[in-house]
N, C-alpha and C positions, 0 to 999 in steps of 0.2 A: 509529950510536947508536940505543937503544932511540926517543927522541923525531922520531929523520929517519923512522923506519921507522913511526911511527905518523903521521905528517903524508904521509907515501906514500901510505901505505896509506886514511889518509881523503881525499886527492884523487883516489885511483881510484876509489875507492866515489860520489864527488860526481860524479865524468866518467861512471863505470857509469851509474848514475842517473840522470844530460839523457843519455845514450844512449839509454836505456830510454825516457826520457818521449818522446822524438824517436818514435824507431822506434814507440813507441803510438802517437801524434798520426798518424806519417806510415800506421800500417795502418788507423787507424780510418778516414782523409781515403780511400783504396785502397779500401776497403769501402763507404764511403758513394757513391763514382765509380761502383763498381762495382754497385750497386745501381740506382744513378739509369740504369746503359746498360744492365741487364739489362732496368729498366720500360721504356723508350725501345726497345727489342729488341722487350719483349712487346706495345709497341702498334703497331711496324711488321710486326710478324708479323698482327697481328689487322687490319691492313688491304690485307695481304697474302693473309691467308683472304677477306676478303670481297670482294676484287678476283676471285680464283679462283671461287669462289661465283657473282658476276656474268658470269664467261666461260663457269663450266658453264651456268647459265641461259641466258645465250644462243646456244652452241655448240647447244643442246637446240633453242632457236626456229629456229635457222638450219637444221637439220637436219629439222624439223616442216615450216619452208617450202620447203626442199629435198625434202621427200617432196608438199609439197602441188604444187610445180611439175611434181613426176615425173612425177603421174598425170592422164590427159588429162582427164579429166572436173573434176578438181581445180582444174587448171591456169584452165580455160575458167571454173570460176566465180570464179576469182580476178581474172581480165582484167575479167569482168563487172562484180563490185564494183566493182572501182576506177573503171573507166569512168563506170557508176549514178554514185558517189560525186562526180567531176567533174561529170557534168551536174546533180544535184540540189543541189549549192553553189554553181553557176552563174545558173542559168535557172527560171523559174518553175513551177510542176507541171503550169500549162495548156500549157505551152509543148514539152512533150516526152511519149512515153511509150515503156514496154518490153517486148518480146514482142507485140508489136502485126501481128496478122496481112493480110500486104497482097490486092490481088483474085487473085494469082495461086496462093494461098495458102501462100507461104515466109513466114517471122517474123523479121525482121529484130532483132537483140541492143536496136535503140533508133529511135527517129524522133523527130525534132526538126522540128516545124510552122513554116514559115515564112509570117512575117506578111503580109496581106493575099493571101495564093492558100492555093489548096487541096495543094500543095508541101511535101516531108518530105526530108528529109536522113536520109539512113539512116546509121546506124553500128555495124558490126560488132566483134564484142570477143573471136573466134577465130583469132587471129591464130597459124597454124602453127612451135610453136617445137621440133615431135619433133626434125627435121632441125639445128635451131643446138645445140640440147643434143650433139648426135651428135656434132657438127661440135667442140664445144666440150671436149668429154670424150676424144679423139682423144690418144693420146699423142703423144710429139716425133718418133718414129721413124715412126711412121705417115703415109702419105697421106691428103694431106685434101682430095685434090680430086674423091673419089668422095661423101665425106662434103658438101663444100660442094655438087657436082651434085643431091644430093639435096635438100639447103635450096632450092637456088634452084627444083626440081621442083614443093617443097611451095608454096610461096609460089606460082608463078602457076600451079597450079591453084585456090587459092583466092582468088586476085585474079579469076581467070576467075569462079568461083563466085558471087561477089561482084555482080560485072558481066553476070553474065545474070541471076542470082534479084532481086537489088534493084533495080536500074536501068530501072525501070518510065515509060514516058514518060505526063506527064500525070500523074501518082502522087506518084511521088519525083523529086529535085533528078536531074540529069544525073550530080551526082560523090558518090561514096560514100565516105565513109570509114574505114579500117579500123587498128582502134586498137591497138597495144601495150603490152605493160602493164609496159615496163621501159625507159630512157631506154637503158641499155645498150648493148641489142640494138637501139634506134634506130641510135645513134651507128656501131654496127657494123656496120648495112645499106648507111650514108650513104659508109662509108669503105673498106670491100669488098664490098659489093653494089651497087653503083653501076646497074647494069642491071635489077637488080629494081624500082627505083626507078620508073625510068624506064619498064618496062613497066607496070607501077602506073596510072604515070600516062596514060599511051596509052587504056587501058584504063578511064578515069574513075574510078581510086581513090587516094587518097590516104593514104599510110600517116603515120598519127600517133601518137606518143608522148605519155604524161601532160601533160609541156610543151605540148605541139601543140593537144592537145586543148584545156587549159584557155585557150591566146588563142585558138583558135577561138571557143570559147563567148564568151568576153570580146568577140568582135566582133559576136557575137550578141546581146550582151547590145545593145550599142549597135544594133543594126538593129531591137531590137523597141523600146527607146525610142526612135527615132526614127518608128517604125508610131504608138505610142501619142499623137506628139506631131502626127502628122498629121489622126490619129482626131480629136485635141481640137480643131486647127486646124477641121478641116469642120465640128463641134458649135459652135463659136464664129464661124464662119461663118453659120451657119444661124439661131444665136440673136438675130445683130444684121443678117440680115436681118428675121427674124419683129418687133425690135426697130424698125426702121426702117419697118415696115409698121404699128406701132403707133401709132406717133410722126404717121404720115402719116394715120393716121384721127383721130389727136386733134386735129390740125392743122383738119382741115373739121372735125367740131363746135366748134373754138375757136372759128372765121369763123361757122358756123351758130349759135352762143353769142353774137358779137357780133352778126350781124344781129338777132338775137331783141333784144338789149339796146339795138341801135341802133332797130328797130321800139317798144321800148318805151318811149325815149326822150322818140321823137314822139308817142308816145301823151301819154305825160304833160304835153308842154309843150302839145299839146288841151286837155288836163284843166285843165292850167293859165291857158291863156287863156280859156276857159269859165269856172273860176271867177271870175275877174278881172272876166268881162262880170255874170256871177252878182253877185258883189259891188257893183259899181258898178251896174246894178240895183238892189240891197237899199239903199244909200246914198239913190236917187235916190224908193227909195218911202219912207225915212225923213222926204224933206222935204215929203212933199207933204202942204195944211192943208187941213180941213175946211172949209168956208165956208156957213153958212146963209143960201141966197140961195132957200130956197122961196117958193114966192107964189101966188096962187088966180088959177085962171082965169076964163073969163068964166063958167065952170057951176058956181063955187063948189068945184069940188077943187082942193088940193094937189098941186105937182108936187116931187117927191124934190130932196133937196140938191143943190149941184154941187162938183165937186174942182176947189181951184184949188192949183197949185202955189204956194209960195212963194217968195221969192227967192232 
């Protein structure tokens, strides 16, 4: 009937419709998701840029320092720095200098004066690294025991170096040592160069890394306060002798203070039994009375009165 067909037809249109409203509700809620993960996108992108940003910067520094290792002149004031920089964080400025020319006239990279002698610890900061680079840059296929022969060539020629130009007796310390400027190529001397080491040391040189170097200094540190504590020890030695020599002269004019005092004691108690007698005099001329006992003699003078004491 016309009325089923219009009660139809208005239930579809009320279902159409929460259809409708659904399906908006549920594209606007889709839209709004999808907005909040595109910003959530754009700020992992954007710290995604400046992650990459911070790796080209420092792929560029790696690269700067990879050219500054390359070249030898480069290299050697790099080791210098860093060496300077250890010792001047270290140690005092009287207590070290650099390019300091010795009598035989080589200049050793630094000299550290050791307390109470005329004594220098020398330390060089040219530590030969053409040969580990070579050695290092070697591909997989390659031999690398022409490359390492050469490392170990370079190294005790300049341990030799080391050990005739610095090793001055009466000048410098017996052991020198010779610095590196990268824990690295320490660690990889210690663990396949084992023999370079060891001739090093044959040879009074001592190879050391930033590490090394800085407890070195740190035991330096403690040997020159221990110099400064001995310095004050003989200055405090000396003052309370000259103290004890003072003491000892005040001591006799104290004794020459009392005899004065004791001398002058006796003086007074003179002084005092003199007045005493003085007094008892004065007392004794107070009593004495006049007495008119003058009288004429047989030639008609007067003779003068006489003193009689009284009782």
């Amino acid at each position: 009937s016309a009325s089923t067909q219009a009660h139809l037809t208005q239930t579809l249109d009320t279902r159409l419709d929460q259809v409708s409203q659904r399906l908006g509700a549920g594209l606007t809620e889709s839209s709004q998701r999808t907005s909040q993960s595109l910003q959530k996108l754009n700020e992992r992108l954007a710290v995604i840029d400046t992650a990459q940003t911070n790796l080209a910067n420092l792929s560029t520094e790696m690269l700067s320092l990879r050219n500054i290792l390359a070249n030898k002149q480069s290299r050697g004031a790099y080791g210098q720095a860093r060496m300077e920089a250890i010792i001047r964080d270290g140690l005092h400025s009287t207590a070290y200098s650099f390019q300091t020319t010795l009598s035989n006239g080589t200049r050793p990279d630094c000299l550290i004066r050791l307390p109470e002698n005329d004594i220098s610890v020398v330390v060089d900061a040219k530590f030969p690294l053409e040969g580990f680079n070579a050695l290092k840059q070697a591909g997989p296929e390659e031999d690398i025991k022409p490359y390492q022969q050469r490392f170990r060539a370079d190294v005790h020629k300049h341990v030799k170096d080391v050990s005739e130009k610095y090793l001055l007796k009466g000048e410098t310390h017996e052991t020198a040592i010779m610095f590196v400027p990268s824990e690295s190529i320490y660690a990889d001397l210690h663990e396949n160069f084992e023999d370079i080491i060891q001739r090093a040391h044959r040879q009074h040189v001592i190879i050391a890394s930033p590490n090394v170097l800085m407890l070195l200094v740190q035991t330096l540190q403690a040997v020159f306060k221990d110099a400064r504590m001995r310095e004050q020890a003989v200055v405090i030695q000396t003052e309370v002798a000259r103290l004890k020599e003072d003491i000892g002269r005040m001591h006799d004019r104290v004794l020459d203070l009392q005899r004065h005092f004791g001398q002058a004691g006796k003086d007074i108690e003179k002084i005092v039994i003199s007045s005493e007698k003085v007094t008892r005099r004065g007392a004794k001329i107070e009593q004495v009375e006049f007495t008119d006992t003058s009288q004429r003699d047989d030639d008609g003078e007067t003779s003068p009165p006489r003193l009689v004491a009284g009782e």
